[in-house]
Backbone of each chain as ProteinMPNN parsed JSONL, in Angstrom:
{"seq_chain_A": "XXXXXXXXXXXXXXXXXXXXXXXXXXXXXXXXXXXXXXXXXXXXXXXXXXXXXXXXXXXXXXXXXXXXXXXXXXXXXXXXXXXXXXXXXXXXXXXXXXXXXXXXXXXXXXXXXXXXXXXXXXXXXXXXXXXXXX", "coords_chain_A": {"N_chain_A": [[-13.188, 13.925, -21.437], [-11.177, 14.584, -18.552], [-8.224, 16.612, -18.261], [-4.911, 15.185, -17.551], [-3.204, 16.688, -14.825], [0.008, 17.816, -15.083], [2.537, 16.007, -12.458], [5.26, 16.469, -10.205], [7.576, 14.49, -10.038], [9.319, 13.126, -7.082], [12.679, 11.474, -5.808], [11.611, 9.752, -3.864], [9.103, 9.125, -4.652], [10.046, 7.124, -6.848], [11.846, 5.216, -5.837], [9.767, 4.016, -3.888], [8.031, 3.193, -5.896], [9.777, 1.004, -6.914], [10.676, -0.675, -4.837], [9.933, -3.236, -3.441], [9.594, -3.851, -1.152], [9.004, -1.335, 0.498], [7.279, 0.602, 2.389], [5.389, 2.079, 0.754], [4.447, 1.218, -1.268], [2.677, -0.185, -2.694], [0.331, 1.468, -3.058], [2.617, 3.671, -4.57], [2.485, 2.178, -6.637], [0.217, 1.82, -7.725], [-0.425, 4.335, -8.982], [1.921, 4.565, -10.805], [0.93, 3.048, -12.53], [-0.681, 4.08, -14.021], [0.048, 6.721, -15.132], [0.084, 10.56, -14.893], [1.055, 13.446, -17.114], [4.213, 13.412, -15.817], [7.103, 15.152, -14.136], [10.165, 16.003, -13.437], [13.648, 16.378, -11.938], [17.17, 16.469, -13.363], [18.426, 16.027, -10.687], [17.321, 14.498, -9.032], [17.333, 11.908, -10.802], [20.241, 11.64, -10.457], [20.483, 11.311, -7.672], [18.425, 8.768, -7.693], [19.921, 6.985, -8.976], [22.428, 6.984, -7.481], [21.525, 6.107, -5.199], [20.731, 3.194, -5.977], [23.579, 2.263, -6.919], [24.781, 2.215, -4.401], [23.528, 0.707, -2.412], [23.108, -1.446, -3.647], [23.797, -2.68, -6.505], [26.003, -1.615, -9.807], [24.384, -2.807, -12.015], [21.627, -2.779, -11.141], [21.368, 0.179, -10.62], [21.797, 0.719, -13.714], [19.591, -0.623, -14.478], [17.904, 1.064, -12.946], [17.986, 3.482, -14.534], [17.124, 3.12, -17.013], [14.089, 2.354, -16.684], [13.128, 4.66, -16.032], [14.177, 5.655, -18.803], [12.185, 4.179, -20.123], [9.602, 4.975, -19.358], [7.099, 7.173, -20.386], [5.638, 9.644, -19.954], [7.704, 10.337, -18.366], [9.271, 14.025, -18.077], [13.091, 15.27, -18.102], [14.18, 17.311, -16.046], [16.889, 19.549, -16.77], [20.055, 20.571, -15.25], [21.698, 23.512, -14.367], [24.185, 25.812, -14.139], [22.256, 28.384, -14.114], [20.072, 27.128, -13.109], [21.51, 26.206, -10.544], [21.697, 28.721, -9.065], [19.317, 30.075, -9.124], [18.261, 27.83, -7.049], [19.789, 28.256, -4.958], [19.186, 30.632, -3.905], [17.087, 30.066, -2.573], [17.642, 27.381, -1.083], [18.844, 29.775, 0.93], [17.131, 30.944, 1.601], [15.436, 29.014, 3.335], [17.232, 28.236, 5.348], [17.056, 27.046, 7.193], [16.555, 24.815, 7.451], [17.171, 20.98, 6.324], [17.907, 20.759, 3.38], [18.432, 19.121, 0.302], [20.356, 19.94, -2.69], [18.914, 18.594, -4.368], [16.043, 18.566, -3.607], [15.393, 21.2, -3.227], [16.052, 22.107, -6.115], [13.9, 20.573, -7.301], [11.879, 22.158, -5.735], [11.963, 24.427, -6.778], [11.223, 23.921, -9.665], [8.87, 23.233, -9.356], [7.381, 25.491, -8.643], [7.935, 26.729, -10.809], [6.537, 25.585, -12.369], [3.76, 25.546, -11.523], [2.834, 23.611, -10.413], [0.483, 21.462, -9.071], [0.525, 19.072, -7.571], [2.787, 16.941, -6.07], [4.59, 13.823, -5.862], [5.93, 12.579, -3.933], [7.268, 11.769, -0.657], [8.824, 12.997, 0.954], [8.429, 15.027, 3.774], [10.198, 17.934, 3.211], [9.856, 18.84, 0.27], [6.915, 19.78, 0.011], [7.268, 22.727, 1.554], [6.93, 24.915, 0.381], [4.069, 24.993, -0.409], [2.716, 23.068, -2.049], [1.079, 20.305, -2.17], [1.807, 16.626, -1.263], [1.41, 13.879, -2.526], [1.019, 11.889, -1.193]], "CA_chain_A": [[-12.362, 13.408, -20.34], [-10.366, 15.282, -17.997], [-6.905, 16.634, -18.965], [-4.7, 14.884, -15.932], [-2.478, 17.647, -14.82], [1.252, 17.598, -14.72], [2.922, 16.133, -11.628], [6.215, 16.2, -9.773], [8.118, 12.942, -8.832], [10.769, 12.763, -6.618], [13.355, 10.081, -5.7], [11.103, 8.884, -3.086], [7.882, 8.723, -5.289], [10.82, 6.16, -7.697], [11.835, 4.461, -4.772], [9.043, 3.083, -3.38], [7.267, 2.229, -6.662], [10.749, 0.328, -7.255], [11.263, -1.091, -3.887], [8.443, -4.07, -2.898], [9.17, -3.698, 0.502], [8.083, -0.285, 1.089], [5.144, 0.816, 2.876], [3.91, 3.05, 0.504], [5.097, 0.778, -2.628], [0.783, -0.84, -3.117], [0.304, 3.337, -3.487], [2.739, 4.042, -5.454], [2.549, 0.833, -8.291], [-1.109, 2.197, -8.491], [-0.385, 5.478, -9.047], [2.736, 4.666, -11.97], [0.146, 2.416, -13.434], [-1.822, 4.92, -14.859], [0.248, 7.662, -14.74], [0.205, 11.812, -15.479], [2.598, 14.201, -17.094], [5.395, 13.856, -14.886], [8.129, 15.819, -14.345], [11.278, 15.994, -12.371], [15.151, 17.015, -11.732], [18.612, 15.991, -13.041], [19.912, 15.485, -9.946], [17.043, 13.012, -8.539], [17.651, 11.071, -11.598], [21.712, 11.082, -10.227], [20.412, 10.276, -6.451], [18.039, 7.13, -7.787], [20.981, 6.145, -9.368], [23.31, 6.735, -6.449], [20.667, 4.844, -4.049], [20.63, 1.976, -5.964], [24.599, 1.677, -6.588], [25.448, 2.303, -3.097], [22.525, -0.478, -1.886], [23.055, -2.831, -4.707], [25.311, -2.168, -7.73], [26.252, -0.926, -11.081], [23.02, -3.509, -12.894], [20.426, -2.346, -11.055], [21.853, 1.39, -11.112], [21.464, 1.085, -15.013], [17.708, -0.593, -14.423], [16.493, 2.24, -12.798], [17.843, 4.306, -15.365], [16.167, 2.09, -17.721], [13.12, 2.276, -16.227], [13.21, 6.156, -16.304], [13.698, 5.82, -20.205], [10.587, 3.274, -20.742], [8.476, 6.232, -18.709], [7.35, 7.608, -21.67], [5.287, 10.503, -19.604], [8.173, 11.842, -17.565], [10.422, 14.814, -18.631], [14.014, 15.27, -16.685], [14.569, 18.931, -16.117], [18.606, 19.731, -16.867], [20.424, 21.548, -13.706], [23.238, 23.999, -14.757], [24.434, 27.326, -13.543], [21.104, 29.286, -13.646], [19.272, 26.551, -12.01], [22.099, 26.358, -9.605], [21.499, 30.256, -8.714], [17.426, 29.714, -8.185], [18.131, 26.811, -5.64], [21.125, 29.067, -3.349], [18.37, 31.954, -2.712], [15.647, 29.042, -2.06], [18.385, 27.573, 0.445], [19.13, 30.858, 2.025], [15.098, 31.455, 2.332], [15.11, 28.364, 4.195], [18.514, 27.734, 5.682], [17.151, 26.25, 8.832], [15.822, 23.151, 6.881], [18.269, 20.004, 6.227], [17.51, 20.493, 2.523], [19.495, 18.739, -0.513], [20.032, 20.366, -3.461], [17.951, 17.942, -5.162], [15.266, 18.977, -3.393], [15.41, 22.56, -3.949], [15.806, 21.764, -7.626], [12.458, 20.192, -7.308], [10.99, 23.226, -5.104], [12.156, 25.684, -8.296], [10.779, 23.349, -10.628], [6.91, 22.974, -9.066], [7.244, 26.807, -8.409], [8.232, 27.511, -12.021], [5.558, 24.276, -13.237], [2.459, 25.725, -10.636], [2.216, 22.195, -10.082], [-0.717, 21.151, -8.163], [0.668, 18.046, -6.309], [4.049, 16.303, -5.971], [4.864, 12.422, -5.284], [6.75, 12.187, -2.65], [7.214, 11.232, 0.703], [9.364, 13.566, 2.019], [8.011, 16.9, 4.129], [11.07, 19.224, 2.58], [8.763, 19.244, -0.49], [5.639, 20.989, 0.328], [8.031, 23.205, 1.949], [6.518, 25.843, -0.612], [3.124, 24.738, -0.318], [2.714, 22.132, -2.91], [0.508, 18.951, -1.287], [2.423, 15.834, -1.788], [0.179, 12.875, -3.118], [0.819, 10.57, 0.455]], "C_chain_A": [[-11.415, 14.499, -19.833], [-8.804, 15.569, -18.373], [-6.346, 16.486, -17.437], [-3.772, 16.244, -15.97], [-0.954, 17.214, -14.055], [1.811, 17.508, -12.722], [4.214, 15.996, -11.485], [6.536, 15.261, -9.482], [9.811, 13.494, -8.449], [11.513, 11.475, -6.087], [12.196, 9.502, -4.373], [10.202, 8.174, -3.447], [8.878, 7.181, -6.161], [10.979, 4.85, -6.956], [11.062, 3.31, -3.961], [7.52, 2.505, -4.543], [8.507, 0.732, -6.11], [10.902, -0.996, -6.642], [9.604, -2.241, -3.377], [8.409, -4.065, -1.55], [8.916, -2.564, 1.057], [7.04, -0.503, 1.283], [4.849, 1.083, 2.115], [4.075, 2.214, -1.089], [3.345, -0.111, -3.579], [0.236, 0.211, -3.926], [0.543, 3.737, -5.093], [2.686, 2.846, -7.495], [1.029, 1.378, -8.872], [-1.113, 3.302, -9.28], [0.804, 5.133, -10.525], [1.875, 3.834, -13.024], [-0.882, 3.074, -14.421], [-1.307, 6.615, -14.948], [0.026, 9.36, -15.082], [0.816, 12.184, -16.061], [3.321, 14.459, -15.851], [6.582, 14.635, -15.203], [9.309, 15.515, -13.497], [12.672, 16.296, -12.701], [15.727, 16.003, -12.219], [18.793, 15.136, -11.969], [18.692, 14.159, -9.072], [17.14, 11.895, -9.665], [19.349, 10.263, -10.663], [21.213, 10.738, -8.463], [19.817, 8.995, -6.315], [19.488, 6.696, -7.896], [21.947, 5.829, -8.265], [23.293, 5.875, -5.578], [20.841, 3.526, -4.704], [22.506, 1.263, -6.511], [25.515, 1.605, -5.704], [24.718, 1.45, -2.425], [22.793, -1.561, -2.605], [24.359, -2.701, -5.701], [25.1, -1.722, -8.657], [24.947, -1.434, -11.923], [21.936, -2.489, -12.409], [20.125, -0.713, -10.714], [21.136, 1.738, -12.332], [19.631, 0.349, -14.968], [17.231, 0.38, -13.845], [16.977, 3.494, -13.721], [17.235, 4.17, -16.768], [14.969, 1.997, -17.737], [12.762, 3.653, -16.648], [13.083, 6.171, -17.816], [12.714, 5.48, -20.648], [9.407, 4.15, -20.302], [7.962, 6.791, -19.472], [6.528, 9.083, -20.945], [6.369, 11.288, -18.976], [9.232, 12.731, -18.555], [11.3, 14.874, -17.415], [14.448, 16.647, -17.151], [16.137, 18.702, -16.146], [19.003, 20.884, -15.689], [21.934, 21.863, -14.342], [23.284, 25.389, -13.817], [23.066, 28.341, -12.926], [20.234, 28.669, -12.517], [19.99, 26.645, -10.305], [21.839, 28.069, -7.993], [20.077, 30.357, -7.905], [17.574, 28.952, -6.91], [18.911, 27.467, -4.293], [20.014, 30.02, -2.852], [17.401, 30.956, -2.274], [16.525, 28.188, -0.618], [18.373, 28.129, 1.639], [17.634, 31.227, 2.871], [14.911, 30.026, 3.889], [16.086, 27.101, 4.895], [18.245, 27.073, 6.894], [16.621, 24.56, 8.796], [17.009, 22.399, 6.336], [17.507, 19.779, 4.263], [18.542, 20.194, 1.202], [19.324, 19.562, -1.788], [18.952, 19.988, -4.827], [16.254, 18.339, -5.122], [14.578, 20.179, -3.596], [15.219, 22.695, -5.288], [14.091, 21.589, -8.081], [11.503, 21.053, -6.719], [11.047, 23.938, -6.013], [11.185, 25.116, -8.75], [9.306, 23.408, -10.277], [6.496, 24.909, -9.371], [7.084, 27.447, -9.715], [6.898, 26.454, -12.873], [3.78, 25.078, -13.039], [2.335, 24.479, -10.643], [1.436, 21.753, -9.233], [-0.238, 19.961, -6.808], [2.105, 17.298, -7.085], [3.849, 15.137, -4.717], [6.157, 12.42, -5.064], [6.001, 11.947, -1.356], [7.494, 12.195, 1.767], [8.962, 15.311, 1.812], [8.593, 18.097, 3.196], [10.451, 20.095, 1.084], [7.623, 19.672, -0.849], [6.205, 22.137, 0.987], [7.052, 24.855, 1.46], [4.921, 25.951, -1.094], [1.976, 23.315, -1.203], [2.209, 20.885, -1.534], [1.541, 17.882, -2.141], [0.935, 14.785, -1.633], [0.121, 11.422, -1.876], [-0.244, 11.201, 1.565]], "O_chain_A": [[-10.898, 15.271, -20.641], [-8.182, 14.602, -18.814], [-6.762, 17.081, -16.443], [-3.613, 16.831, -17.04], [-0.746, 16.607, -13.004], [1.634, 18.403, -11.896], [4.746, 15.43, -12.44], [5.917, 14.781, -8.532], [10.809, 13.932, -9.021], [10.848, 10.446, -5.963], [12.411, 8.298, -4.228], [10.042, 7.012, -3.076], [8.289, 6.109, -6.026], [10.489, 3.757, -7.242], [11.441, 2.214, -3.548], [6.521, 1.836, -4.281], [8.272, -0.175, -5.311], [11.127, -2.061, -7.218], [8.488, -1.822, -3.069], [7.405, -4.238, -0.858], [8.555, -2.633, 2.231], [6.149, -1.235, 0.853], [3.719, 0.625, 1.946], [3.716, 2.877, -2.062], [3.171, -0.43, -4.755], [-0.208, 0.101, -5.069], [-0.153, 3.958, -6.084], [2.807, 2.929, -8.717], [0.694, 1.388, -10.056], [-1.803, 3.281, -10.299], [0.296, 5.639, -11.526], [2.096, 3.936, -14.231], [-1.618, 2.622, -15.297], [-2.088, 7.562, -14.855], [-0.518, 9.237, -16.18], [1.81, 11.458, -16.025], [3.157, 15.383, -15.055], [7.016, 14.771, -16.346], [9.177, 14.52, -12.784], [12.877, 16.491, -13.899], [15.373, 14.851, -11.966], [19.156, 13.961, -12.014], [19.138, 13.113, -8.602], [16.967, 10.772, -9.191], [19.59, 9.093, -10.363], [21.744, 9.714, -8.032], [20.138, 8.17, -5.459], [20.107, 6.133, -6.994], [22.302, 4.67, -8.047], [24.168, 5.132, -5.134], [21.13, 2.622, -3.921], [22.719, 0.05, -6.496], [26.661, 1.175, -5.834], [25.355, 1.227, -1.396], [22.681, -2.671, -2.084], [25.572, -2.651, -5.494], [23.97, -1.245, -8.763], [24.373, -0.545, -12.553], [21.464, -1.583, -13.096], [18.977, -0.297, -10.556], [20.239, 2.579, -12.401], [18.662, 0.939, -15.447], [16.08, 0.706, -14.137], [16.312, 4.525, -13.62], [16.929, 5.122, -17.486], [14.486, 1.546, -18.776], [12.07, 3.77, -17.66], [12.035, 6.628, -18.272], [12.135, 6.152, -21.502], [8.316, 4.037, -20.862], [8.779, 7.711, -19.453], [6.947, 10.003, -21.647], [6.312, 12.515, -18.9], [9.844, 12.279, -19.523], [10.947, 14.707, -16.247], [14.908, 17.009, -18.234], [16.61, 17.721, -15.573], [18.313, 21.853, -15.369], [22.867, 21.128, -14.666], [22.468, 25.784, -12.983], [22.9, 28.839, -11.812], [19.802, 29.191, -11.49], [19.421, 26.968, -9.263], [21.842, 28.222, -6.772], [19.784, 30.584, -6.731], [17.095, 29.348, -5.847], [18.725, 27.274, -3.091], [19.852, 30.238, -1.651], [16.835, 31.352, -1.255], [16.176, 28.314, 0.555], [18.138, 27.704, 2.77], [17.253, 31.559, 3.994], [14.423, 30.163, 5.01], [15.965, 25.881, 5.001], [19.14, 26.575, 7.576], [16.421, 23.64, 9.589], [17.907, 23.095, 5.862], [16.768, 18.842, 3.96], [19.455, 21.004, 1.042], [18.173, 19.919, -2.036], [18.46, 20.635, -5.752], [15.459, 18.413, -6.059], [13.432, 20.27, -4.036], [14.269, 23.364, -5.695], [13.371, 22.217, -8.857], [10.324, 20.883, -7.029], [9.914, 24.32, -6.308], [10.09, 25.572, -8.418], [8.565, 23.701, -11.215], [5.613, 25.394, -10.079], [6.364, 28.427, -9.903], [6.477, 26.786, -13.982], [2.905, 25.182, -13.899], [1.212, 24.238, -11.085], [2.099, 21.629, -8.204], [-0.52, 19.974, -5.61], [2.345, 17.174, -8.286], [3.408, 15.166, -3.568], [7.162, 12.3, -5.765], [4.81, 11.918, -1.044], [6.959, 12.368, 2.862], [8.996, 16.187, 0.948], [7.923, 18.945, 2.606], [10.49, 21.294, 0.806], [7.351, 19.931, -2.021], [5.256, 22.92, 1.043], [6.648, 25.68, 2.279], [4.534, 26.761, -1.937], [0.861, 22.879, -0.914], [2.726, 20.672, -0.438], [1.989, 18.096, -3.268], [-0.095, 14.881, -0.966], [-0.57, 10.405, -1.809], [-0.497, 10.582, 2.599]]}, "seq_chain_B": "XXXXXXXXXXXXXXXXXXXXXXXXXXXXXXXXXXXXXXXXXXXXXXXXXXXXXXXXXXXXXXXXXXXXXXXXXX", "coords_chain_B": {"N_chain_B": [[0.673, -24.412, -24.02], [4.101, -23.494, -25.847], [6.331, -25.058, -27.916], [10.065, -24.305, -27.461], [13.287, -23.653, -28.647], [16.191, -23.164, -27.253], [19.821, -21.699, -27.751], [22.277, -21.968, -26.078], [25.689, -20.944, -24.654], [28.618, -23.047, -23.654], [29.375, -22.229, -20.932], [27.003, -20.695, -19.934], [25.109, -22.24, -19.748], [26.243, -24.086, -17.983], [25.792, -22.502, -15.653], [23.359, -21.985, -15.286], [22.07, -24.639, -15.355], [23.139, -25.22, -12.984], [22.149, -23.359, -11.228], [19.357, -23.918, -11.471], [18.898, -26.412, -10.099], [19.701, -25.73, -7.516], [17.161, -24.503, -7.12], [15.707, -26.122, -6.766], [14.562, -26.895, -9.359], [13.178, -27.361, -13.302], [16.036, -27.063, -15.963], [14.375, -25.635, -17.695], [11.852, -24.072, -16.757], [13.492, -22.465, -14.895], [13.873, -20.79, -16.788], [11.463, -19.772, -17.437], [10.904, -18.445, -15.232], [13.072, -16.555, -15.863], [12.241, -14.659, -17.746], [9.436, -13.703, -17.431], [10.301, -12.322, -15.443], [11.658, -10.56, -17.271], [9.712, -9.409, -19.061], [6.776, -7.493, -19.11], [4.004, -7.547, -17.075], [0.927, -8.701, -18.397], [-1.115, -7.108, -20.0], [-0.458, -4.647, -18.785], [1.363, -1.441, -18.958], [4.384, -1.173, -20.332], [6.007, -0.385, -18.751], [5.785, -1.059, -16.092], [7.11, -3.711, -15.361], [9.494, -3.067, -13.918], [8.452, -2.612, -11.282], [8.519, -3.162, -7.874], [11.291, -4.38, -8.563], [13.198, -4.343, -7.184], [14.084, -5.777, -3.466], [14.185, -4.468, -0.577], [13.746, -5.128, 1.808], [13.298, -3.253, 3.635], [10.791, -1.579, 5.113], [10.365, 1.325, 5.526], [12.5, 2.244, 3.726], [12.269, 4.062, 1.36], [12.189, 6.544, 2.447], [14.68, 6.815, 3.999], [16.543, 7.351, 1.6], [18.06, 9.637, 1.967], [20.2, 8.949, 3.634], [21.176, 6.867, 2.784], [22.258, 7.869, 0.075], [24.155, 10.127, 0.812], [24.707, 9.834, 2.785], [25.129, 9.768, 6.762], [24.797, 11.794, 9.585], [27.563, 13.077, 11.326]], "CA_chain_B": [[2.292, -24.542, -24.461], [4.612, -23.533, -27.075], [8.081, -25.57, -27.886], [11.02, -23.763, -28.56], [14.446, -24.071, -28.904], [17.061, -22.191, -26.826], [21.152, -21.938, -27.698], [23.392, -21.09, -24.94], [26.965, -21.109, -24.523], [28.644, -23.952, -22.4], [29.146, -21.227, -19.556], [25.663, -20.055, -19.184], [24.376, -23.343, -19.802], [26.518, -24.766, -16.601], [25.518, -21.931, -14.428], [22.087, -22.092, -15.489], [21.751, -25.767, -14.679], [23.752, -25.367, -11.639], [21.296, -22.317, -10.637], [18.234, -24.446, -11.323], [19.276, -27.804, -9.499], [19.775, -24.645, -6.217], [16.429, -23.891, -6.699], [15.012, -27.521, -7.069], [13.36, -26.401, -10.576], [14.055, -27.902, -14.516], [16.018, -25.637, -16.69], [12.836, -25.117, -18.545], [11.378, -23.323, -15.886], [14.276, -20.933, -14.756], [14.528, -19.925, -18.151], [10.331, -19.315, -17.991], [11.302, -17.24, -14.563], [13.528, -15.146, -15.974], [11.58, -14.367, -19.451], [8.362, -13.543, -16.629], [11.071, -10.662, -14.824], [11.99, -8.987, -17.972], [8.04, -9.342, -19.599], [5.694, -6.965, -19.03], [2.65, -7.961, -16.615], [-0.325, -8.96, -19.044], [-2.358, -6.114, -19.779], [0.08, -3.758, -17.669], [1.938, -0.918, -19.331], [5.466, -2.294, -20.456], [7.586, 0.093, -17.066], [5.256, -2.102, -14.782], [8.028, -4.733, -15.087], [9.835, -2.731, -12.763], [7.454, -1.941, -10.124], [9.093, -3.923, -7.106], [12.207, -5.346, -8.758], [14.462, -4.765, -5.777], [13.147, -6.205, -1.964], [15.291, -3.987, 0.157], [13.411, -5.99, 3.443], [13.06, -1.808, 4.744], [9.477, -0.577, 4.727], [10.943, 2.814, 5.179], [13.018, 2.525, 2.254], [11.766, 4.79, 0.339], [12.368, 7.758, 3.752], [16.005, 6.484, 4.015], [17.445, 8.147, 0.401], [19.556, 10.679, 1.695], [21.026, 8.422, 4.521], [21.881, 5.641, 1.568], [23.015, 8.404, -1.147], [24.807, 11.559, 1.404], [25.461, 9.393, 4.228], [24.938, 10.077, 7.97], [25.659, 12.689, 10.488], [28.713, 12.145, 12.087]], "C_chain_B": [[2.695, -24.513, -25.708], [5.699, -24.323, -26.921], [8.718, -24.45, -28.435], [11.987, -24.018, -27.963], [15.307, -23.047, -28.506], [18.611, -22.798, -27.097], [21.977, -21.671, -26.262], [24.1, -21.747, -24.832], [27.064, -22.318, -23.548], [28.544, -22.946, -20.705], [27.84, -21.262, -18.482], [24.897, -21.08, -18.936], [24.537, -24.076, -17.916], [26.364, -24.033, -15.569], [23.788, -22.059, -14.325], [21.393, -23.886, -14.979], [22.225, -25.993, -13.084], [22.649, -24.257, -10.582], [19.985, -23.557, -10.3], [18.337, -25.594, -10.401], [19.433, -26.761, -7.456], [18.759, -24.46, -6.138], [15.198, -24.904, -6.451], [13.887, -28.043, -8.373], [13.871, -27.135, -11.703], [14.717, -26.241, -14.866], [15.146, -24.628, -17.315], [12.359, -23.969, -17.67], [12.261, -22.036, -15.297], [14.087, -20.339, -15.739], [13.122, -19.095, -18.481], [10.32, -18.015, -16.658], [11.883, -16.172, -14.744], [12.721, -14.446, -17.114], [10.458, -13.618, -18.398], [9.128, -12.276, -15.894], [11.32, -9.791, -16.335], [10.833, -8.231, -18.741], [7.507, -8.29, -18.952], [4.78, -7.635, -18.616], [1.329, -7.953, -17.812], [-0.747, -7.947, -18.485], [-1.777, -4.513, -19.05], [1.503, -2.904, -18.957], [3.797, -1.423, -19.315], [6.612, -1.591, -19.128], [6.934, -0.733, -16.355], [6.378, -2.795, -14.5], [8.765, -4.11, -13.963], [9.522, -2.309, -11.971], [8.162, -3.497, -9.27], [10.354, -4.565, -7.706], [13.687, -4.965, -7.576], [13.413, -5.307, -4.715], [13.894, -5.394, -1.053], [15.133, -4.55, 2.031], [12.528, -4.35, 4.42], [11.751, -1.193, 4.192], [9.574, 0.822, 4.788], [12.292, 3.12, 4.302], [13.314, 3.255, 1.669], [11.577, 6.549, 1.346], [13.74, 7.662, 3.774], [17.272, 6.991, 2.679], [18.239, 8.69, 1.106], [20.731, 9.992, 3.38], [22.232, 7.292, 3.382], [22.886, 6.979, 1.109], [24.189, 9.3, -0.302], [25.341, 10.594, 2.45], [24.746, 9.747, 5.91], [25.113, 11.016, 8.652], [26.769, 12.283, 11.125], [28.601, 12.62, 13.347]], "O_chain_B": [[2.146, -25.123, -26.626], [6.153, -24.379, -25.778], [8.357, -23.765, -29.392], [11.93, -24.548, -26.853], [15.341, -22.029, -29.196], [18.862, -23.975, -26.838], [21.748, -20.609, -25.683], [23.905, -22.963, -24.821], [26.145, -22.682, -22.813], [27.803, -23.08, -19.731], [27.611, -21.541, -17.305], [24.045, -21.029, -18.048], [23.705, -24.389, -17.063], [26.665, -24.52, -14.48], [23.174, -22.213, -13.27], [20.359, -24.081, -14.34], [21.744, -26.761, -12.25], [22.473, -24.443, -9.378], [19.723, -23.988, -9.178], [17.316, -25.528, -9.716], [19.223, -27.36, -6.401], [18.558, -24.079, -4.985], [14.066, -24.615, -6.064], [13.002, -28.892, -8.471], [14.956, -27.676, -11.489], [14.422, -25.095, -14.528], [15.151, -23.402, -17.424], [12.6, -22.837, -18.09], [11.842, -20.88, -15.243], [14.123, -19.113, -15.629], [13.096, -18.16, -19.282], [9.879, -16.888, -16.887], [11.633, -15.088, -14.216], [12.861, -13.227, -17.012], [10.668, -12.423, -18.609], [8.486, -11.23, -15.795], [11.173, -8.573, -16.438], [10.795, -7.035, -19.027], [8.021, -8.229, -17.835], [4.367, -8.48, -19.41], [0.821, -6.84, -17.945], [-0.862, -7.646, -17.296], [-2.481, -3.523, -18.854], [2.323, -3.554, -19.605], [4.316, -1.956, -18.334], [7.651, -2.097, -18.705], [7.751, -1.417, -15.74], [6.817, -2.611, -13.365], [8.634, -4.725, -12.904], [10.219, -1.378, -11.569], [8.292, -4.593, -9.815], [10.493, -5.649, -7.139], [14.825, -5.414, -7.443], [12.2, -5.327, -4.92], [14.584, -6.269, -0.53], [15.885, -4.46, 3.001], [11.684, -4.3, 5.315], [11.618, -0.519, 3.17], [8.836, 1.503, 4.075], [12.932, 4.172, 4.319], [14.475, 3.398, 1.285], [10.93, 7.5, 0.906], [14.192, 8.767, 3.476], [18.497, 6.982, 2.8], [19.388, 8.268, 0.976], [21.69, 10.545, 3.919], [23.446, 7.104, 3.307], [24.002, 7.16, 1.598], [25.302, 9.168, -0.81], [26.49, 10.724, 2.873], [23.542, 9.997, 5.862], [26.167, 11.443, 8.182], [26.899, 11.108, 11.467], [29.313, 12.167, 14.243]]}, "name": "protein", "num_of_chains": 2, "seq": "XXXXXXXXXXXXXXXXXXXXXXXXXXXXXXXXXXXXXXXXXXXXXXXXXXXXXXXXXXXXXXXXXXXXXXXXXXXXXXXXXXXXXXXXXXXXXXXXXXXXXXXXXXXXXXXXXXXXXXXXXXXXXXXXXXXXXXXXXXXXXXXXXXXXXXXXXXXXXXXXXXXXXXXXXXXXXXXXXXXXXXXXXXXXXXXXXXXXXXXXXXXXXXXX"}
């Protein structure tokens, strides 16, 4: 059998498993149902969280961090100083793009992974050439 | 069907009957609704449970993050 190969998630890929009224939420429930080595950032861990206690509240905050622990495939990359450093020249490379540092985080991370494909939604993430899985 | 036997406080008890009587259901049954949200889908890896547990109504949802988390342009 095939060895699946490690992918990227970002808060959007979380999101619209999470969320039943997304479009792409049929997609992604198929796709966490069987899932790969995943990977992903710190800081989209701290923007799920943000999204869902600035939409909802403090409960369902700690369920999607909850959720994240029961994952038993993903790892959460840690963001400190060095990482900080990688993401400012990845910025500057592409200062004309509305890009969060979360994102960047996640452009290092595929870059430093060779990751084949990243779940997401949003463009800013192929940015670097990486296909996203929509 | 199995029987069993649930405790609960007067509190939870009177919100819990007061919930169910809102939803036109017995207690029995809220209590088999909520047990069915925190369960694991038969057959379905035990994170399934949270696959859809918000409705946010917004099919672009899941495009909308950094308007929710950062905010807007001003």
């Amino acid at each position: 059998m095939a060895r699946k190969i490690e992918c990227y998630a970002d808060t959007s890929a979380f999101i619209a498993f999470l969320d039943r009224s997304d479009s792409h939420h049929p997609f992604f429930r198929r796709l966490f149902s069987d899932p790969p080595p995943l990977f992903t950032s710190s800081l989209v861990v701290a923007e799920g969280h943000g999204r869902f206690l600035r939409r909802y509240d403090p409960r369902r905050a700690l369920q999607f961090l909850q959720f994240l622990d029961e994952l038993p495939v993903l790892v959460v990359w840690p963001f400190g100083a060095e990482e900080l450093m990688k993401c400012k020249r990845l910025l500057k490379k592409y200062a004309d793009q509305s890009i969060t540092l979360a994102d960047a985080h996640g452009l290092v991370l595929m870059g430093e992974h060779r990751t084949g494909t990243c779940w997401s939604i949003d463009r800013h993430l192929s940015l670097t050439g990486v296909p996203l899985v929509v | 069907m199995i029987r069993t036997q649930v405790s609960l406080d007067k509190h939870e008890y009177a919100l819990a009957k007061k919930e169910a009587k809102a939803l036109g259901i017995s207690i029995a049954e809220l209590v088999r609704r909520a047990l069915r949200q925190v369960l694991p889908p038969q057959g379905q890896p035990p994170w399934m449970r949270y696959a859809g547990f918000v409705e946010s109504g917004n099919p672009d949802s899941s495009r909308l993050i950094d308007d929710v988390v950062y905010g807007t342009k001003d």
